[in-house]
C-alpha positions as CSV (number, residue, x, y, z in Angstrom):
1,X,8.4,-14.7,-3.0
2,X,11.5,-13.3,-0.9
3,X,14.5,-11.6,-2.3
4,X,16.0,-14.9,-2.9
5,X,13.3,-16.2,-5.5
6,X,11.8,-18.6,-3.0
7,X,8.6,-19.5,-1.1
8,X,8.1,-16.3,1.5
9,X,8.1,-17.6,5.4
10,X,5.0,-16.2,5.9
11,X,1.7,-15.5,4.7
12,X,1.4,-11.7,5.0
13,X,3.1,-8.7,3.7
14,X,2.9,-4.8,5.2
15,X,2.3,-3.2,2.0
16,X,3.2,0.6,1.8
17,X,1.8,3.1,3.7
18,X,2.4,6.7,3.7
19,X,6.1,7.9,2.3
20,X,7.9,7.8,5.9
21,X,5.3,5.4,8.2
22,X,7.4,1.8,5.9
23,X,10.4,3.4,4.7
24,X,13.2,1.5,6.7
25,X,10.5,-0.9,7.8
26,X,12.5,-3.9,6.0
27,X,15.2,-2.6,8.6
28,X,13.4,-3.7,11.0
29,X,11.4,-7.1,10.0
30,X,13.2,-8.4,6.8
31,X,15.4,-10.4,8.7
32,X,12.6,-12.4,9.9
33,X,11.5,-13.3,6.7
34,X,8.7,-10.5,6.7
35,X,8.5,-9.0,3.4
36,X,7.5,-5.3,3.4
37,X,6.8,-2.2,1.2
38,X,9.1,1.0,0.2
39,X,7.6,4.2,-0.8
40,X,9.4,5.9,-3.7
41,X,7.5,9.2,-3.8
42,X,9.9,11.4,-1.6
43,X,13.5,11.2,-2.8
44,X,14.8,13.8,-0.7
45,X,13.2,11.8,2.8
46,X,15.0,8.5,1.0
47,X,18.7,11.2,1.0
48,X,17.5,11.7,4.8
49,X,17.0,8.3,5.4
50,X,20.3,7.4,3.8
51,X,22.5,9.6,5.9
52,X,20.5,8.7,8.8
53,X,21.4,4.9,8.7
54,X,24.5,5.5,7.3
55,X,25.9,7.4,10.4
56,X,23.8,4.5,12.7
57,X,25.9,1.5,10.8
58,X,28.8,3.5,10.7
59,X,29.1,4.1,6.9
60,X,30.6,6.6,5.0
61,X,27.5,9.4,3.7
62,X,28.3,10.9,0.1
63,X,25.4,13.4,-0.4
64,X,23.8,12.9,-4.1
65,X,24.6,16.1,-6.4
66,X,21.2,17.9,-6.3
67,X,22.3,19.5,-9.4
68,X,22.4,16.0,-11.5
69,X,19.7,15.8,-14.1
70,X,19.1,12.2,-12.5
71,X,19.0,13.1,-8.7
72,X,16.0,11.3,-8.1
73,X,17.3,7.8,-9.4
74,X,20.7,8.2,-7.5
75,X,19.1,9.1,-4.8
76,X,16.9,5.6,-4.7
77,X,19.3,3.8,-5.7
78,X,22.0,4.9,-3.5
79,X,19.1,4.4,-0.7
80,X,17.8,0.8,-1.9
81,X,21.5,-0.1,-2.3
82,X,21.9,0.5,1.4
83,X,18.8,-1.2,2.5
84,X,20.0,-4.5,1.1
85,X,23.8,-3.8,2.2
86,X,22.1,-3.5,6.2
87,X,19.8,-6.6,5.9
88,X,22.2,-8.9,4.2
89,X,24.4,-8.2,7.1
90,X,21.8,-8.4,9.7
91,X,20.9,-12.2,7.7
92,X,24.0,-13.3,8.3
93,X,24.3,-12.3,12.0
94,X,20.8,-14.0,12.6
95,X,21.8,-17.3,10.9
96,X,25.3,-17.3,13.0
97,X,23.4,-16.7,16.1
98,X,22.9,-19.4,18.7
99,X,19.5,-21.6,19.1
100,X,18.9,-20.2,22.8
101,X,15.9,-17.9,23.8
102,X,15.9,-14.6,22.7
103,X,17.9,-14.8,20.3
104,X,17.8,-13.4,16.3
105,X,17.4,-17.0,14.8
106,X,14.7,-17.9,17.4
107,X,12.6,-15.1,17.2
108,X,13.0,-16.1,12.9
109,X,11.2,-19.4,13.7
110,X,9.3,-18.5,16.7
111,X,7.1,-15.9,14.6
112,X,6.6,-18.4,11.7
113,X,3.5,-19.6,10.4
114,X,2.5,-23.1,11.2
115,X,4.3,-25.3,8.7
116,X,7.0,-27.1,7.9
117,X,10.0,-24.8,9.1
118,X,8.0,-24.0,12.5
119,X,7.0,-27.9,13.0
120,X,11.1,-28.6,12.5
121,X,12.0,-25.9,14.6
122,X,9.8,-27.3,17.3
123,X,11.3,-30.9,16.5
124,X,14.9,-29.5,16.7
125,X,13.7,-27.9,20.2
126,X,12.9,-31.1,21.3
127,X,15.8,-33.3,20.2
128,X,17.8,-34.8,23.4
129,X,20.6,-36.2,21.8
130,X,23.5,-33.0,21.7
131,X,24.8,-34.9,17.9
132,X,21.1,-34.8,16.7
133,X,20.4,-31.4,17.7
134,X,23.5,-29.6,16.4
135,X,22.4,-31.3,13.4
136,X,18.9,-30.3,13.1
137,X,20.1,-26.6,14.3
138,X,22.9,-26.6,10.9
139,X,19.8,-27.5,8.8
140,X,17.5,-24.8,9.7
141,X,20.0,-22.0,9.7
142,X,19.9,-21.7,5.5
143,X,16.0,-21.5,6.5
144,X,16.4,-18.5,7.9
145,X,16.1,-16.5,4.7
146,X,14.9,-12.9,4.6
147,X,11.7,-11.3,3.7
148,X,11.4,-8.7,-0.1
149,X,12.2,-5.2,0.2
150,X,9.7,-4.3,-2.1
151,X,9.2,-0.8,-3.5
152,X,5.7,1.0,-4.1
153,X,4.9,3.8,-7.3
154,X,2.3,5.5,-7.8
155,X,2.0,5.7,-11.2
156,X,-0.1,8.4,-12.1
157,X,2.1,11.2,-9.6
158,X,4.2,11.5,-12.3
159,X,5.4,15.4,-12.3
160,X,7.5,16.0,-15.2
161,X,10.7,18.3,-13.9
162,X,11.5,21.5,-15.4
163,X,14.4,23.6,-15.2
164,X,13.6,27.0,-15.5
165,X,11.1,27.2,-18.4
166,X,11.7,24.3,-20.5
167,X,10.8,20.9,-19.5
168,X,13.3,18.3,-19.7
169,X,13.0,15.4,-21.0
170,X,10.8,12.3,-20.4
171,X,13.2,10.6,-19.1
172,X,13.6,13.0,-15.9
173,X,10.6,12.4,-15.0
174,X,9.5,11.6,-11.2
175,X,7.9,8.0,-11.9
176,X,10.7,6.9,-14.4
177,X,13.5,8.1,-12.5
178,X,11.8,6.1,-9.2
179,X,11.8,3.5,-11.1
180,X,15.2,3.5,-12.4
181,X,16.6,3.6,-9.6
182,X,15.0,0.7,-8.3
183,X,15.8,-1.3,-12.1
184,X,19.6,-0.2,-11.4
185,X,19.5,-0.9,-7.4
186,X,21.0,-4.3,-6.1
187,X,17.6,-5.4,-4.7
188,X,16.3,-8.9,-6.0
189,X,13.0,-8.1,-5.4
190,X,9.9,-6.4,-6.8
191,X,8.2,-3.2,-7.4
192,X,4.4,-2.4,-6.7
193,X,2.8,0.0,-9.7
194,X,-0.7,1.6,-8.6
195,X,-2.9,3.8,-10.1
196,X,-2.9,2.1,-13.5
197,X,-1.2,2.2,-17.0
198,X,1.7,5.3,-17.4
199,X,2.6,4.3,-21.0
200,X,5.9,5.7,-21.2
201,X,6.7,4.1,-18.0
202,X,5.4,0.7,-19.1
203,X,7.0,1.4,-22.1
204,X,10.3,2.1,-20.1
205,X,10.8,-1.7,-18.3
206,X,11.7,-3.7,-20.9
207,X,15.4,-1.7,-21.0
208,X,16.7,-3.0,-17.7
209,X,17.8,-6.8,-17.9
210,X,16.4,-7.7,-14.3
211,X,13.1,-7.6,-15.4
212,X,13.8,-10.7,-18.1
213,X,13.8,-14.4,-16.8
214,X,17.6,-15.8,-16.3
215,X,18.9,-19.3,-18.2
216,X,16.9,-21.0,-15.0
217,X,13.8,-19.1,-15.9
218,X,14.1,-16.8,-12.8
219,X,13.6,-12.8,-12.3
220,X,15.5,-10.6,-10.3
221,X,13.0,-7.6,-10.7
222,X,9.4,-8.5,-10.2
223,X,6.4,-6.7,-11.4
224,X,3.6,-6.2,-8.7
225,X,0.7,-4.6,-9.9
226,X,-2.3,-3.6,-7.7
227,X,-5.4,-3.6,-9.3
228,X,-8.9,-3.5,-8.6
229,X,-10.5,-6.6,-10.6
230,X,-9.8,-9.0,-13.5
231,X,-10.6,-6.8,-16.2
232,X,-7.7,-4.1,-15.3
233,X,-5.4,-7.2,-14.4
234,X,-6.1,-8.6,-18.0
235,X,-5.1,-5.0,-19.5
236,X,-2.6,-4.1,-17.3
237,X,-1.2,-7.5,-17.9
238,X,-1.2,-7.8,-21.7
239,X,-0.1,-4.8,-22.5
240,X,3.0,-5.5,-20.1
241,X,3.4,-9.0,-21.8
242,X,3.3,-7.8,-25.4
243,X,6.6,-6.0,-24.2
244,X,8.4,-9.4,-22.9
245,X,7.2,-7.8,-19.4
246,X,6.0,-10.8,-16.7
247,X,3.8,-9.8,-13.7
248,X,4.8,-11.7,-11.2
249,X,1.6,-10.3,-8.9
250,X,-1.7,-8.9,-8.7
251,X,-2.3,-7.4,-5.4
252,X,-6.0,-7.0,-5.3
253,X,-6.9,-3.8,-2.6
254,X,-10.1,-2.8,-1.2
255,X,-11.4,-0.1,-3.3
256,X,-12.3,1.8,0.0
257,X,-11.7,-0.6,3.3
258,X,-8.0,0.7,3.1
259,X,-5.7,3.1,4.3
260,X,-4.3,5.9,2.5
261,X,-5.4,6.6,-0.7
262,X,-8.9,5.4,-1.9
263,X,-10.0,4.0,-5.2
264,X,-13.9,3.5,-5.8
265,X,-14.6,0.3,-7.6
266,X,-18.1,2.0,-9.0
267,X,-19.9,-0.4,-5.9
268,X,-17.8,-3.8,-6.7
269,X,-17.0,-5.4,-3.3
270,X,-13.7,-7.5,-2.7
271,X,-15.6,-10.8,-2.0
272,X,-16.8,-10.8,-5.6
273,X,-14.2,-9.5,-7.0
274,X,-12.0,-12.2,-5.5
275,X,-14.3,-14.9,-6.8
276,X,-13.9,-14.1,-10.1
277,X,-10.1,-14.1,-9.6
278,X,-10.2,-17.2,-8.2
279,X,-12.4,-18.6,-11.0
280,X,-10.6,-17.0,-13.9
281,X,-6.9,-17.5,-12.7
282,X,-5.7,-20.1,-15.5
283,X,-7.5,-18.1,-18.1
284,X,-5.8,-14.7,-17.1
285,X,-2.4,-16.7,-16.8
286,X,-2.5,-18.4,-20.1
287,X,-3.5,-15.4,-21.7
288,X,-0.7,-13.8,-20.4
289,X,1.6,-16.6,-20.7
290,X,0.8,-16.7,-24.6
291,X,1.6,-12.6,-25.5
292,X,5.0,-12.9,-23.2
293,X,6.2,-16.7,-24.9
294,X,5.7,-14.1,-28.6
295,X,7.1,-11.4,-27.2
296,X,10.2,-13.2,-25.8
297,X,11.0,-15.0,-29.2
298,X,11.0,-11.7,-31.0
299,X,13.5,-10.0,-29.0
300,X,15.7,-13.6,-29.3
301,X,15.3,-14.7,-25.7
302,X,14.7,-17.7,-23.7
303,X,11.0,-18.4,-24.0
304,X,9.9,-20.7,-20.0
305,X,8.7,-23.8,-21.2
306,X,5.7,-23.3,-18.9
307,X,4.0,-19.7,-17.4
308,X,6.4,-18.1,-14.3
309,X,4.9,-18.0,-11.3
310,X,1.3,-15.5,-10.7
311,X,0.5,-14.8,-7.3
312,X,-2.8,-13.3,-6.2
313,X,-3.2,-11.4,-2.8
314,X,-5.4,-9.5,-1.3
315,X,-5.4,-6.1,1.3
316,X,-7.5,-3.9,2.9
317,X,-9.5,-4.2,6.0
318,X,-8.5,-7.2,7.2
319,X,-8.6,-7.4,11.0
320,X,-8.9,-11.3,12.3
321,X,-7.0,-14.0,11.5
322,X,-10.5,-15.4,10.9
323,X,-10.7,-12.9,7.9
324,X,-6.8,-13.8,6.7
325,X,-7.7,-17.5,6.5
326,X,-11.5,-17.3,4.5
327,X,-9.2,-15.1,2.2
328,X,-6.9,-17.9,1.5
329,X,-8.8,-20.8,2.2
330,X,-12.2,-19.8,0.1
331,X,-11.2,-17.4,-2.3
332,X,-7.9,-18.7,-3.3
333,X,-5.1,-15.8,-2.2
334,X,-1.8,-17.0,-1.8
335,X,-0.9,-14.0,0.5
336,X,-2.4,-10.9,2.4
337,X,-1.4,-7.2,3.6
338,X,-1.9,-6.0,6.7
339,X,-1.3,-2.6,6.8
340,X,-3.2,-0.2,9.4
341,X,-2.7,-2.5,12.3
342,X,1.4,-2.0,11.9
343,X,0.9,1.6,12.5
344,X,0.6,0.7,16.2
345,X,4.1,-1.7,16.5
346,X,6.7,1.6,16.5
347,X,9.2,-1.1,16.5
348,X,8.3,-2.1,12.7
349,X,7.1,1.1,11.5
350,X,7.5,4.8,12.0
351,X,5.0,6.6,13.7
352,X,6.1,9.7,16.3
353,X,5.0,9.1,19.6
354,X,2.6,11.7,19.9
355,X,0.4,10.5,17.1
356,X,1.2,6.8,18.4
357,X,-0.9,8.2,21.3
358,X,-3.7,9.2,18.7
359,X,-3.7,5.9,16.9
360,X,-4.7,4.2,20.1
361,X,-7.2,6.9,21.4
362,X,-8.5,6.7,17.9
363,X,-12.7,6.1,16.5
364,X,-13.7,5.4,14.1
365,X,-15.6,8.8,13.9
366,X,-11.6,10.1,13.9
367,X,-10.9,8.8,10.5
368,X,-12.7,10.3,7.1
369,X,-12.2,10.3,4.0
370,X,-11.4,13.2,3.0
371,X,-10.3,15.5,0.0
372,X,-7.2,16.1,1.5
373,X,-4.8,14.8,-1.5
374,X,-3.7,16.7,-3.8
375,X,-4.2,14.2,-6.3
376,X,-8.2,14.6,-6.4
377,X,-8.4,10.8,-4.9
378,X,-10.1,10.4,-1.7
379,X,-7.5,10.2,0.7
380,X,-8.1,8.7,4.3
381,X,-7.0,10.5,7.5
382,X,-7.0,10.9,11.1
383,X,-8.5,13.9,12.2
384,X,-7.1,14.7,14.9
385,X,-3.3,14.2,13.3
386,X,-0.8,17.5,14.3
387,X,-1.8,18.1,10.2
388,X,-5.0,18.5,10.0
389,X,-5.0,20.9,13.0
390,X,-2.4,23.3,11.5
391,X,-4.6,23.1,8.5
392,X,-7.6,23.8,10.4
393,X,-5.5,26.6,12.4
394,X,-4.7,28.4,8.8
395,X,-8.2,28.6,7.5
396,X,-9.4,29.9,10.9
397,X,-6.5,32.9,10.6
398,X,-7.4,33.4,7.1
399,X,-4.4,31.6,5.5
400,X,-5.6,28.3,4.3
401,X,-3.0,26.6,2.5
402,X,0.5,25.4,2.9
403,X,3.9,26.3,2.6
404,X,5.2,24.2,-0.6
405,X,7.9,22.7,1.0
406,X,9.0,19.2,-1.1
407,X,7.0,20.3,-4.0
408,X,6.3,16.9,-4.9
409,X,2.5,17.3,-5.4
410,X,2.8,20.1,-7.9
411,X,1.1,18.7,-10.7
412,X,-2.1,21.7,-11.3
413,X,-2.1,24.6,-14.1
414,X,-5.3,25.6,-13.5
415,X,-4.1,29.0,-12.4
416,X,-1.0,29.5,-13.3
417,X,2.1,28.5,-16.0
418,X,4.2,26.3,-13.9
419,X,2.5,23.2,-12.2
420,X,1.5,24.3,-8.3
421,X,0.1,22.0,-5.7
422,X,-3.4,22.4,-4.6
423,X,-2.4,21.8,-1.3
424,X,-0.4,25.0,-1.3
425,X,-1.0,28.6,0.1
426,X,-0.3,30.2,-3.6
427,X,-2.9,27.9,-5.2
428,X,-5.5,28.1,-2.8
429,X,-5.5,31.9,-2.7
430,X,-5.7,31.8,-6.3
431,X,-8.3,29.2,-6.4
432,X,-10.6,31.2,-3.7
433,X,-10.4,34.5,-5.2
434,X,-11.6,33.0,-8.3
435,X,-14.6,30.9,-6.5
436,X,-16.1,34.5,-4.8
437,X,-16.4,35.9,-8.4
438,X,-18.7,32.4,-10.0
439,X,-22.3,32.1,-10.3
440,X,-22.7,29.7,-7.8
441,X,-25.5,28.7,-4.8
442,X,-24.5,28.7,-1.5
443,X,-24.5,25.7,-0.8
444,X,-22.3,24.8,-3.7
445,X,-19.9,27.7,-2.8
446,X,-19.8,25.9,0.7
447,X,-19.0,23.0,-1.0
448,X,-16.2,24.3,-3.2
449,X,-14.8,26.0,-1.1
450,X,-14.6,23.2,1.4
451,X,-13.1,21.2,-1.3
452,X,-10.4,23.3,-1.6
453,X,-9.4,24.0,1.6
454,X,-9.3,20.7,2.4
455,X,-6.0,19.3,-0.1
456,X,-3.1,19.3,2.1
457,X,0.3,18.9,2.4
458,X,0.7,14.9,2.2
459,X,4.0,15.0,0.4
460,X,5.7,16.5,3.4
461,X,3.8,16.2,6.4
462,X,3.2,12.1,5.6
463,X,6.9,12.3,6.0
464,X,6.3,13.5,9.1
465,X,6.0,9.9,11.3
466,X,9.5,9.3,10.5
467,X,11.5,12.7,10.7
468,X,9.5,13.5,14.1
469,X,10.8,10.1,15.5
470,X,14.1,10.6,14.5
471,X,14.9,13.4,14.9
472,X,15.5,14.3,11.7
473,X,13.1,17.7,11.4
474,X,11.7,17.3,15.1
475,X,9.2,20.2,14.1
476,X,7.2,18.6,11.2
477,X,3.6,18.1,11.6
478,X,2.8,14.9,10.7
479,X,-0.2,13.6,9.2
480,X,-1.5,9.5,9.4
481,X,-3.7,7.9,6.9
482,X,-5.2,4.5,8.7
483,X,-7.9,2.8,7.3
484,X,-11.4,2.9,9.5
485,X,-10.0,-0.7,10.9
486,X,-7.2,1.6,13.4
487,X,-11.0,1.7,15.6
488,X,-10.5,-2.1,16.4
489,X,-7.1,-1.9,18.1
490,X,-5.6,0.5,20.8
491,X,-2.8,-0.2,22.1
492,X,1.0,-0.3,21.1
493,X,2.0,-3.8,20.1
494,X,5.3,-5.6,19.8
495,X,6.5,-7.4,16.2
496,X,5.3,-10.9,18.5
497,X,1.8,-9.6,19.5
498,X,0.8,-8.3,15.5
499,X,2.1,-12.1,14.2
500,X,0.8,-13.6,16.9
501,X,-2.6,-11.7,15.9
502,X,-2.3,-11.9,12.4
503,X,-1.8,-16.0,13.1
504,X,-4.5,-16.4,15.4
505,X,-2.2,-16.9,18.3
506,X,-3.8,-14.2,20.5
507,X,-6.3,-11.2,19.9
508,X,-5.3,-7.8,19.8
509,X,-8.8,-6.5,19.2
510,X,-10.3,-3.4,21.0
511,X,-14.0,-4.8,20.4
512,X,-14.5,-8.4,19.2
513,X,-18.5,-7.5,17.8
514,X,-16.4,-5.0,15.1
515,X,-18.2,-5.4,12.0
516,X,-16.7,-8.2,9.6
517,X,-14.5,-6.8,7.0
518,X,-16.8,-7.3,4.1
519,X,-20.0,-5.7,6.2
520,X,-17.4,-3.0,6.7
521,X,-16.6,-2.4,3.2
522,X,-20.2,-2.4,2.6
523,X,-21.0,0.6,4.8
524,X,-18.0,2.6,3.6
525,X,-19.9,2.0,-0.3
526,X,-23.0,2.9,1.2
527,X,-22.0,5.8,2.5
528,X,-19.9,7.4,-0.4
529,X,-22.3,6.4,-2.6
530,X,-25.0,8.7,-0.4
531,X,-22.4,11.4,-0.4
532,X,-22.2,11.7,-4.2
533,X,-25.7,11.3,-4.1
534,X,-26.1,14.8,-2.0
535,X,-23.4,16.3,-4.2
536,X,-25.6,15.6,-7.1
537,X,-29.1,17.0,-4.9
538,X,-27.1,20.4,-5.4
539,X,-25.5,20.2,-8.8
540,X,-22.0,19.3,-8.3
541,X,-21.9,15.7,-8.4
542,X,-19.9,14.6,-12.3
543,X,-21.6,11.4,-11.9
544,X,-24.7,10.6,-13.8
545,X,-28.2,8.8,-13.0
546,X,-26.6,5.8,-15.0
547,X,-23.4,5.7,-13.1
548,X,-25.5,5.9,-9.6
549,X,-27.9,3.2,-10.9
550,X,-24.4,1.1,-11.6
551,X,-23.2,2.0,-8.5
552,X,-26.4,0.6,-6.5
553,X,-27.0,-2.4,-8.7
554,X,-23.2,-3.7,-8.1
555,X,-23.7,-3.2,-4.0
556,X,-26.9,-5.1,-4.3
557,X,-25.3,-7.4,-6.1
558,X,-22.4,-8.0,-3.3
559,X,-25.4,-8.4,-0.4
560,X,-27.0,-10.9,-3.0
561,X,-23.1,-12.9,-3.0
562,X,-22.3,-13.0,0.5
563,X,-25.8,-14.4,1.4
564,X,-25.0,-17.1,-1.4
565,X,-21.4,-17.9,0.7
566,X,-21.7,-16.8,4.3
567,X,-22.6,-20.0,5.4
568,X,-19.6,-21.8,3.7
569,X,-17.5,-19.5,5.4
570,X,-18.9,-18.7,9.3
571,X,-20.2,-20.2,11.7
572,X,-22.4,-19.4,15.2
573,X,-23.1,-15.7,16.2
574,X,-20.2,-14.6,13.9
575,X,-22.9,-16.0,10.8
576,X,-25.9,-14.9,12.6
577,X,-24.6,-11.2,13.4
578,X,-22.9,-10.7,9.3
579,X,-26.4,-12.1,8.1
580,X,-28.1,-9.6,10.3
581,X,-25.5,-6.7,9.2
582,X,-26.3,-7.6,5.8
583,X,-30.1,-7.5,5.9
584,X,-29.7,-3.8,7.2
585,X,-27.2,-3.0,4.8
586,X,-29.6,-4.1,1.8
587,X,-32.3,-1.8,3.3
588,X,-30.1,1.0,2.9
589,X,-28.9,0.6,-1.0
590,X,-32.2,0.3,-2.0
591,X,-33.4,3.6,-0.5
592,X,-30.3,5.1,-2.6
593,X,-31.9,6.7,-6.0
594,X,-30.3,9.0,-8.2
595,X,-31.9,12.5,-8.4
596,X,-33.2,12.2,-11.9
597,X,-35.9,9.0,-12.0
């Protein structure tokens, strides 16, 4: 859906990534109906943003008291507000614009999808008669409609705020105030909630009137939720539709084969998990459908004759427009993110030029998956980013840890009263000092201590790709977080060149042998599943026999449903070579055991 309610012009989304790499993003692509994802994390890089554009589209700046108890939701909002100011203008400017090459309206239908707006673009293009064709050209201009500026939150980072020694209230904190700002902003469009239920912020939407259908049965804020399979849609879902709450979208993301933060799926594989959308989509719907119609009529409104509108898309991985259309076509998504490949169009997204240069040098031996948030999730990231080296630099000069600039992160009382981020210099020291005095092998001191000195500063230095390239702190040290799939392109692309790649119109692909997004997936399981497994061989591993056994069984599983549908959905080499990946692949999860028999 685009910020009008209708049917998006195309197929795709760029979901979020990082807090700086999508921030004006919608800047840049909304206009051509290309919806796109806002990170909410960093208020004060959404101020900077602000005053940046501002002064760009020559705007008045007001700077948002940082002494308000709501700072955080003015500052969004103020920020959204500005967002959809810029593109409405820049909608009506492309809609006035003339039907001649190059300009704003023809690049809108030139970078369409095949369909019916493209196929009477192209009929419009060939009309003869001048009477016809200024007719045909008045018809397509209300086409023209933008793309969603969506917004992204993390759920779970939700650092309550204190002032001095007392905490303040709930209602100050990070996650609700991110999301109030967005309930409040002038966006007609939706917000993306990851990481699972925060009750008190669930608890929270039903206050803001956008979120309820209108007398035509439409919403002006959407819920998006990105989930990992049926069974946390379903409970995610209900407990949102017991409070007159519609989701509007589940956004189903590779547990691993993505960028950013990871999330293990204990082994479940997106093919699979897919399926089971596909095959249980009117059951999860009507169930839904049911709580919210009971819901609606005890709070005295409007109850939709029939269930709104559920999307289901999928992310992660995806590097062919191959992939994009067995997603669609076979396992029923009505839309995909494309992510990681955007980090190489600077025109759309924000990346500074000198780690532009690294993105298209990159390996995929440059990417790991690191321990590098400070959230305790496996967090992807290049290696060779200007962060990670003055991370490495500290430790080597005996000062691992760093400076707590944003303070966003600061979630741990492990070590002391107030919350501290583990990415920090304060914690770390702490945290070390601490780990020389336990009764521990060396190997698992190794370990820890690797553990530790890996967090980093994300919250700042993720920023980074965006205040580099505008000059906004031209001395950050940014940090990138692609998915392994940055390996398969390298080199800097135009807005044209990623559509055109993402619709099959040309190739942008480094190597066309790269392994197929679902063998790819596979080997990323494989291989965390053999890293826990040589955590647990030295005793620091949390997971049991049981959980590996689960683990193992649900991979074997995913070989045993992708021999069942490969056929149906390949052909040729492409068949031969994923059938041959996946022979290997099921060699390798059976010599996976768990330490104890």
């Amino acid at each position: 859906m685009n910020r009008t309610g209708a049917a998006s012009a195309h197929t795709f989304h760029i979901p979020v990534m990082g807090t700086g790499f999508t921030v004006d993003t919608a800047l840049h692509v909304a206009r051509y109906g290309i919806s796109s994802v806002v990170s909410l994390v960093d208020d004060l890089l959404l101020e900077q943003m602000r005053r940046y554009h501002c002064e760009r589209a020559g705007e008045p700046f007001e700077p948002t008291d940082p002494k308000a108890p709501d700072v955080r939701a003015r500052r969004t909002r103020a920020y959204l507000d500005l967002l959809d100011r810029l593109v409405s203008r820049q909608v009506v400017e492309l809609q006035r614009s003339p039907f001649v090459p190059g300009s704003e309206i023809t690049r809108y239908f030139e970078l369409l999808p095949d369909g019916p707006d493209r196929d009477a673009y192209l009929a419009m293009l060939a009309e003869t008669d001048p009477a016809a064709r200024r007719t045909a050209e008045d018809r397509l201009r209300p086409k023209a409609g933008p793309g969603s500026i969506d917004v992204n939150i993390m759920t779970k980072s939700d650092r309550d705020l204190f002032n001095s020694a007392e905490g303040q209230p709930s209602a100050y904190g990070d996650v609700l105030m991110s999301f109030r700002g967005f309930a409040e902003s002038t966006l007609s469009s939706a917000v993306v909630l990851s990481a699972g239920i925060n009750p008190r912020l669930f608890a929270s939407i039903p206050q803001f009137e956008g979120f309820f259908p209108d007398a035509l049965g439409r919403l002006k804020k959407r819920i998006v939720l990105k989930v990992s399979d049926v069974r946390s849609a379903l409970v995610q879902g209900k407990f949102l539709a017991k409070r007159g709450v519609w989701v509007s979208e589940f956004r189903v993301e590779s547990g691993l084969n993505c960028g950013g933060h990871a999330f293990s799926t204990l082994g479940t594989l997106l093919g699979p998990i897919l399926a089971e959308f596909r095959a249980r989509r009117a059951e999860l719907v009507d169930s839904l459908h049911e709580l919210y119609a009971k819901a609606l009529r005890a709070l005295g409104r409007t109850v939709p004759a029939a269930p709104c509108p559920v999307r289901i898309t999928a992310q992660g991985g995806i590097g062919t427009a191959a992939e994009d259309a067995l997603l669609r076509r076979h396992l029923g998504v009505d839309g995909t993110g494309w992510g990681t490949p955007w980090l190489l169009v600077p025109e759309a997204v924000n990346v500074d030029s000198a780690t532009l240069e690294r993105l298209a040098r990159a390996t995929e031996d440059d990417v790991t998956l690191s321990q590098g948030s400070p959230l305790g999730i496996p967090f992807w990231m290049l290696k060779t980013s200007a962060s990670e080296q003055v991370r490495r630099d500290r430790i080597r000069d005996g000062r691992p840890g760093a400076p707590c600039v944003k303070g966003l992160m600061r979630f741990n009382t492990e070590l002391t009263e107030q919350p501290v981020c583990t990415g920090s210099r304060a914690y770390q020291r702490r945290r070390l000092a601490v780990l020389a005095t336990e009764d521990l092998t060396a190997d698992q001191r190794a370990a820890l201590r690797r553990d530790v000195e890996a967090k980093a500063c994300i919250c700042n230095d993720l920023a980074g790709g965006a205040t580099v390239k505008l000059g906004i702190e031209p001395d950050a040290t940014p940090t990138v977080c692609p998915s392994p799939s940055i390996a398969d392109f390298s080199r800097v692309a135009t807005i044209e060149e990623m559509v055109g790649h993402i619709y099959g119109r040309l190739s942008l692909l480094t190597d066309s042998t790269r392994p197929h997004m679902f063998v790819r997936e596979l080997r990323l399981n494989v291989a965390y599943l053999r890293r826990e497994l040589e955590r647990q061989a030295i005793e620091l591993s949390t997971r049991t026999a049981d959980h590996i056994r689960e683990f193992r069984q649900n991979l074997a599983d995913g070989v045993t449903f992708y021999r069942q549908h490969a056929a149906e959905w390949l052909d040729g080499a492409t068949l031969a070579r994923f059938r041959a990946d996946l022979e290997a692949l099921a060699g390798d999860i059976a010599a996976l055991q768990p330490a104890t028999a």
